[in-house]
N, C-alpha and C positions, 0 to 999 in steps of 0.2 A: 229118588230121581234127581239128576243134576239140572239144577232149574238154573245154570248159567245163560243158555239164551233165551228165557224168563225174564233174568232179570235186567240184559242186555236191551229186549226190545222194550222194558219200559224204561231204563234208562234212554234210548233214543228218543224214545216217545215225548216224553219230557222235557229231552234238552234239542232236540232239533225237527221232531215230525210237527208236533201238535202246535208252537210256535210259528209255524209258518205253513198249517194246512189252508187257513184262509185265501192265501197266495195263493199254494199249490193250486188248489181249487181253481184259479182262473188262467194261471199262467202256464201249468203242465205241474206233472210231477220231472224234476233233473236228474239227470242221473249221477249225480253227486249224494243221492239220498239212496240209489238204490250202491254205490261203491260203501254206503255209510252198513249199509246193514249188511253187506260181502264181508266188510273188514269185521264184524261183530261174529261172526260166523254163524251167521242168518238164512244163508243160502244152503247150506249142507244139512241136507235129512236129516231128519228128528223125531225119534217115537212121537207115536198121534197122539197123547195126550200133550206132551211140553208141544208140539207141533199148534194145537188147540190156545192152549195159555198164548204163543207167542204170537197169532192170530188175529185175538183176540184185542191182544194190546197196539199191537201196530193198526189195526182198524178204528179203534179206538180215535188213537191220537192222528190218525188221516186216511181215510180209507181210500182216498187214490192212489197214496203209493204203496196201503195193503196190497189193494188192486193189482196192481203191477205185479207185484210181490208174490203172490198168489200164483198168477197166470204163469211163471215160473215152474209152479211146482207138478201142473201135469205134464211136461215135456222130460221132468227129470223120473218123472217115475213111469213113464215109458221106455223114456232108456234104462232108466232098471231092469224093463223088462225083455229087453234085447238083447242079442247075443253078444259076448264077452268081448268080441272087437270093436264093435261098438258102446259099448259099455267104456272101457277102456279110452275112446274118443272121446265122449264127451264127458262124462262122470265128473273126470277132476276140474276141467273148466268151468261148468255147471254150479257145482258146488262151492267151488269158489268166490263165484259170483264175476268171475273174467269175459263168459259167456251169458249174457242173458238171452233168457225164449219167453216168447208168444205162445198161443198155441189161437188153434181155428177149429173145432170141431161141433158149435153146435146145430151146426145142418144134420148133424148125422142124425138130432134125434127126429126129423120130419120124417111122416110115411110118404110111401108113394113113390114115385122117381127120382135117383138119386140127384143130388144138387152139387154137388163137387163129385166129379167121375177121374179116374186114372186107366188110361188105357197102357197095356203094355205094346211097347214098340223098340225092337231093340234089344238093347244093352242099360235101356232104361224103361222109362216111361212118360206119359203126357198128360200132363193136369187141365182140367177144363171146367169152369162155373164159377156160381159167387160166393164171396167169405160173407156173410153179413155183419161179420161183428170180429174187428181182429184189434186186440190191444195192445197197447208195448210200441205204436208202429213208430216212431221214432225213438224208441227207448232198447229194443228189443235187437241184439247179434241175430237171429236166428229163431224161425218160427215151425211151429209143429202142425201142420195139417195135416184131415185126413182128410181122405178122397176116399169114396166105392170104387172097387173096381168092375170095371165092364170090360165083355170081350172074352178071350182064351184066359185061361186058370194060370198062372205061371206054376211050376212043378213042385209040388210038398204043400201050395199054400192051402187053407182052409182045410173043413173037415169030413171026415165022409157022412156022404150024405147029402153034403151042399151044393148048391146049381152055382156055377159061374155069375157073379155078379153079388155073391155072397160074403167078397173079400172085401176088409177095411185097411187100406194101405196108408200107415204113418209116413210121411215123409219130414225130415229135418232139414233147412237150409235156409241162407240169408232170400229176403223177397225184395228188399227196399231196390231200386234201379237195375231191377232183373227182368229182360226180356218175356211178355207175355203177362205182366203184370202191371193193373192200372188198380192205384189206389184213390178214393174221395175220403175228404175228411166227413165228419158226423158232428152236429151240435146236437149235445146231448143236454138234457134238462141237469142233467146229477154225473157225476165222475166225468166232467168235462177236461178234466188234466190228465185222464189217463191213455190221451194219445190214441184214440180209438178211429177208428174209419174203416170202411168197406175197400173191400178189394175182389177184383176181378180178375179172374184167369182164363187165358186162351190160350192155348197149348203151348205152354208152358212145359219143358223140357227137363225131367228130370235126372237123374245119374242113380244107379241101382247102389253108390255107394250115400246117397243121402236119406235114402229107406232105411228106418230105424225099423220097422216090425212091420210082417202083416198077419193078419189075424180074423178069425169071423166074426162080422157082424154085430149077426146077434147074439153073441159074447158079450161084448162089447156096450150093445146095446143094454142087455139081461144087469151090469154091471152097473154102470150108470145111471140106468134106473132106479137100482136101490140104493146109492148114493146120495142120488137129490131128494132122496125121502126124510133125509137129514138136516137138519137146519144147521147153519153156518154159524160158526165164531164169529164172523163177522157182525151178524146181527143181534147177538149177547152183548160182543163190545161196543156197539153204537149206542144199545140200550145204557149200560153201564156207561158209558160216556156223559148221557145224557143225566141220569142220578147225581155224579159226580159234579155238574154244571148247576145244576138245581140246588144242592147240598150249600155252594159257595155262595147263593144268592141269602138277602134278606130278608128273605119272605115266609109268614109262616105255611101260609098255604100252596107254595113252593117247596117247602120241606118236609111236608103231608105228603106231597104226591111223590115226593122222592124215596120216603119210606117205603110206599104203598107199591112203587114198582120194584124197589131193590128185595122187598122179601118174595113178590112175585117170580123175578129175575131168578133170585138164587132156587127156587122151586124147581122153571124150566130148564137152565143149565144144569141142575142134578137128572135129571131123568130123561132130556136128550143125549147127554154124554153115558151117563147109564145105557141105555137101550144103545148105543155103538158098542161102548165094552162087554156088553155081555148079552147081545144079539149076533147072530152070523146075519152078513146083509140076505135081504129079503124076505124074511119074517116079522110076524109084528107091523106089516105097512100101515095099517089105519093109525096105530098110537103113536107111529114115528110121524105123520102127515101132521096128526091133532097136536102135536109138540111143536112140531114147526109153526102152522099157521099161529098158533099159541104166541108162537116168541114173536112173530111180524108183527101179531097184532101188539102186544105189549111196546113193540119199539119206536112201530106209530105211533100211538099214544104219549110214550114217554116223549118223544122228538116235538109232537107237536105242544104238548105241555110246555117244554122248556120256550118254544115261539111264544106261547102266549104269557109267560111268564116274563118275557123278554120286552112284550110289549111290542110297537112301531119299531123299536132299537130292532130287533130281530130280522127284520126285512133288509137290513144293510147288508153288502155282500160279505163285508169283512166282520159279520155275526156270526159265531160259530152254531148258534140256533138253526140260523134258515139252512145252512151246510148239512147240519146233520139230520134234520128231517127231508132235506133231498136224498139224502144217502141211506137213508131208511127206506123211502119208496123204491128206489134203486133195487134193494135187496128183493125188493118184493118180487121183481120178476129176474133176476140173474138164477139162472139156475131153474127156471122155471118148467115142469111139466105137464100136462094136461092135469093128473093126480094130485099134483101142489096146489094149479091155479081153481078146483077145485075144493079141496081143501081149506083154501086159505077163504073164500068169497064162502061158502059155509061156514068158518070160523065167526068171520065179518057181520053177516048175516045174525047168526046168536049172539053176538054180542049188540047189537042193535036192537035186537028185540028181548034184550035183559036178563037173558039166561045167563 
């Protein structure tokens, strides 16, 4: 495996993420960090293992502009899955890192009435509801939302079978000072740099050439679902972040605990990444849930270990302690679905009463 962007994201890590995540953390993440990892060729697809290692390090050394980083990569592999004109539009910019995207889609997983609707009208269509949660928003060229569609079927989409109202339509396009759009910022306890705020649509007018894909639902749905049964790189490398911080202190009993989680660690990163290589998603959900909550629980712990080893020092902003046990809780609900947050508060639970 060519582990060049390996070993490029920890060389940034090293000499410009994790030296200045403290900052980041209050002041935003710049987009001088995210040109830093376009020119490393950071931004262009990567089989899902090196995809995992490189993940894992940039989250590590700052998981705000992970964060960022991240939210990149579902816009790009939606245009993956678009047709070849589209593909072709945005692919090479994307990758580049010349284009960066947002994306907006976690309404979709609510039951019930759709929350971002797209009615076809036209030569296009009209976007109406709320984004609750859109990242990137001063960082981001270009954001990926989806809308349900309501109203008449446009011709070919969805599949047989489906009733009207059954389409999930991608749209790609700039939001920032675009008619029909009102954005509020968000203070957030944890990833306060990553440029996050709500935004509102009111028929908002779209152009059928900024529709990346449409597709069913609950496809869509069925997919993502087994997705977030998966624990994140992200919360390996905040763990292993935290080891690494524990390791460099003078403490013995700082150095017990950092054992005691690193051989844990290496346990759950074998057999979460295991069960993606050699599960097709959707089978196996209980052990991929119990692997996940597994590694949350571990990350707390370790984060919170490193605070109290840290002492009073730890509550200063510019401690990388109190940073990282915010960005541990963080994890605990991004990506969060009823299956997980179950899961996880079961984990919680036995592990509290000793099991």
């Amino acid at each position: 495996m060519d582990d060049a962007p390996a070993a490029a994201a920890r060389r940034l890590g090293d000499e410009l993420l994790r030296p200045n995540a403290e900052r980041v953390d209050v002041d935003g993440v710049p987009r001088s960090h995210l040109d830093a990892l376009a020119a490393a060729g950071l931004f262009a697809r990567t089989p899902v293992p090196l995809g995992r290692v490189v993940a894992e390090e940039l989250a590590a050394a700052d998981a705000s502009t992970w964060f960022v980083w991240t939210q990149h990569n579902t816009p790009l592999r939606t245009v993956v899955r678009a047709d070849a004109a589209t593909g072709a539009r945005w692919l090479p910019p994307m990758e580049r890192g010349e284009v960066v995207a947002g994306v907006a889609y976690t309404h979709l997983r609510r039951p019930g009435p759709p929350v971002v609707t797209a009615r076809r009208d036209g030569a296009g269509w009209v976007l109406d509801g709320a984004l609750a949660w859109v990242t990137s928003w001063q960082l981001a060229d270009v954001f990926l939302v989806g809308a349900q569609a309501v109203g008449a079927r446009p011709a070919g989409a969805g599949a047989a079978g489906e009733e009207p109202g059954d389409d999930l339509v991608w749209v790609l396009l700039p939001l920032r000072g675009r008619d029909g759009v009102t954005a509020r910022p968000l203070a957030l306890a944890a990833m306060n740099g990553t440029s996050t705020v709500r935004v509102h649509l009111e028929g908002l007018r779209v152009d059928d050439e900024e529709v990346v894909l449409v597709e069913p639902l609950a496809s869509w749905r069925a997919t993502d679902a087994a997705r977030t049964l998966d624990v994140s790189p992200a919360v390996l490398g905040i763990t292993a972040e935290a080891v690494r911080r524990l390791r460099e202190r003078d403490d013995e009993e700082a150095a017990v605990l950092a054992e005691s989680v690193h051989a844990r660690l290496d346990v759950l990163r074998a057999a979460a990444y295991a069960l993606v290589d050699t599960v097709e998603a959707g089978p196996r959900p209980e052990e991929r849930l119990a692997v996940r909550a597994a590694a949350h629980e571990l990350s707390c712990r370790a984060t919170a270990g490193l605070v109290a080893a840290g002492a009073g020092r730890s509550m200063l902003l510019d401690a990388p302690a109190q940073r990282l046990a915010r960005v541990a809780l963080f994890l605990l609900v991004q990506g969060q679905t009823t299956a997980v947050r179950a899961a996880t508060l079961q984990t919680f639970a036995a592990t509290a009463a000793g099991q």
